[in-house]
N, C-alpha and C positions, 0 to 999 in steps of 0.2 A: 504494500500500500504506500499511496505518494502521500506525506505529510507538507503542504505548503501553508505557510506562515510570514506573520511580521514578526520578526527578531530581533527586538531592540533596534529598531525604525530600516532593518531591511529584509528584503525578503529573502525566505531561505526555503530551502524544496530537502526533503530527506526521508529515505526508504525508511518505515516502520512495522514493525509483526503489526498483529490484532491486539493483541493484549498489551502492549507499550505503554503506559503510564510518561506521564509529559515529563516528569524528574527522569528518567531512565531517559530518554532523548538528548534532551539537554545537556545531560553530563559524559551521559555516553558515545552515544553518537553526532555532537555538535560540538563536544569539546569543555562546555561551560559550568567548569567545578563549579562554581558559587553557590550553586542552588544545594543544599544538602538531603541528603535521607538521615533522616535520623531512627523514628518511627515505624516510617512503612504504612503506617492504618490514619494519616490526614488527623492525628492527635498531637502531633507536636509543634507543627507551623514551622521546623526547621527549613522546610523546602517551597514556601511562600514564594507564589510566582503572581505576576497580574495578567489576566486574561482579559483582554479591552476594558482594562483600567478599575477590575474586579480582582482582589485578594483570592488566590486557589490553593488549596493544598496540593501542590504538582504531584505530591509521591501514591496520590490515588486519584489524580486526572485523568481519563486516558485520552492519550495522547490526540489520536482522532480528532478529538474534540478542539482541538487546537486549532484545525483543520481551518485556512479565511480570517484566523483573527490575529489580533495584533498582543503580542506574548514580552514581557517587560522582564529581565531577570537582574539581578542583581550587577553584572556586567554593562549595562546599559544605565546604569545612572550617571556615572561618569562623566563628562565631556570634557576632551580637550588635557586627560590625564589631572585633571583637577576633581574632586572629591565631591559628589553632590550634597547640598546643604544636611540633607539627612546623614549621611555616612558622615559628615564633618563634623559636626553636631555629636553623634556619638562617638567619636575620638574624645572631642574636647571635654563631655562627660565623662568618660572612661566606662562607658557604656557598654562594651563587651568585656568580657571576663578572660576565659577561654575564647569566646568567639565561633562556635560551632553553631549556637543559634543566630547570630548579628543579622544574615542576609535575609534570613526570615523577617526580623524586627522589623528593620530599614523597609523590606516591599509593604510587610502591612503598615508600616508608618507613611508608607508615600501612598499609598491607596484610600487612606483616613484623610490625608491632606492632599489631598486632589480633590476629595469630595468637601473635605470641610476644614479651610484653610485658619481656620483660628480655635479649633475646641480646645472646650476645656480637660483638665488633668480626668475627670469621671470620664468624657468621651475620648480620652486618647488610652487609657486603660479598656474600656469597651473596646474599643477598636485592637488594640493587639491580644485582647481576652484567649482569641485560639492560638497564642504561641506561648510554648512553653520554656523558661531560663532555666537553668538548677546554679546559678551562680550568683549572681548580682541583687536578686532580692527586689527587681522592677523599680526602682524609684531613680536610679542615674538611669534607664530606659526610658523612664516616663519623662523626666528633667530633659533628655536630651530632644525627645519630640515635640515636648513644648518650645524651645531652644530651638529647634529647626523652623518650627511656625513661623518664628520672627523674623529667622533668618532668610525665609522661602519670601516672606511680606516684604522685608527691605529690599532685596533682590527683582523684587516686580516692581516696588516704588524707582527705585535706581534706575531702570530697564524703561519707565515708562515715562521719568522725568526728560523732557528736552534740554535740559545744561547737560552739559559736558564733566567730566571727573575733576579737570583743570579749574572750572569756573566753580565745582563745589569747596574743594581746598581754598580758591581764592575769599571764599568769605569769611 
């Protein structure tokens, strides 16, 4: 079966059994460690991928499904070798521990603020409720998404102001 997708904003075409699950692709056959398994049974949220800008348990997605949409993984946040405000944001928290779960964090964190770019600390807890740490104890996770909220707001004010960087230092 031909699996055709958007892959972190390009398209990519790739042989899959029937029973392929979207994590077992990704990592396997496309190359893209980031996504992890941890679980196996979509209980851990370790392997959190967005499926047209919806939070998925990749490791019991099947892959199929995938099949015309547009697929976000941890690898695509990035641009330009610079650190997206989420991923940044949880460095400057110290937001991963081990870091086995982080990629999960980061995608349900950018799927809660895609859809609602200012919640509060109860909806940004709501919102990563299906992934599981055994490290850090959620509150530098929680700190760090609040933290990214602002950071994601000044970045579109900046982005959307007409002065220049030049003429903002000048004042």
């Amino acid at each position: 079966m031909l699996l055709e997708m958007t892959l972190n904003g390009k398209s990519v075409s790739v042989e899959i059994e029937p029973g392929d699950v979207l994590a077992q692709v990704l990592r396997e056959r496309l190359g893209l460690i980031g996504t992890k398994i941890a679980c196996g049974e979509g209980e851990c949220g370790a392997c959190t991928v967005l499926v047209d800008g919806v939070a998925v348990t990749s490791c019991i997605y099947p892959a199929m499904k995938a099949h015309g949409r547009r697929v976000e993984t941890i690898e695509g946040l990035s641009e330009d070798h610079e650190l997206h405000a989420i991923q940044q944001a949880f460095v400057d928290h110290a937001a991963a521990q081990c870091g086995y779960c982080t990629p999960g964090f980061i995608m349900a964190a950018k799927a809660l603020l895609d859809t609602n770019p200012h919640p509060t600390r109860e909806e940004i807890e709501a919102g990563i409720s299906g992934n599981l740490c055994r490290c850090t104890g959620y509150y530098q996770i929680v700190d760090a998404i609040e933290d990214a909220a602002e950071r994601i707001d000044r970045l579109q004010i900046e982005a959307s102001s007409p002065e220049t960087t030049a003429e903002r230092v000048d004042r």
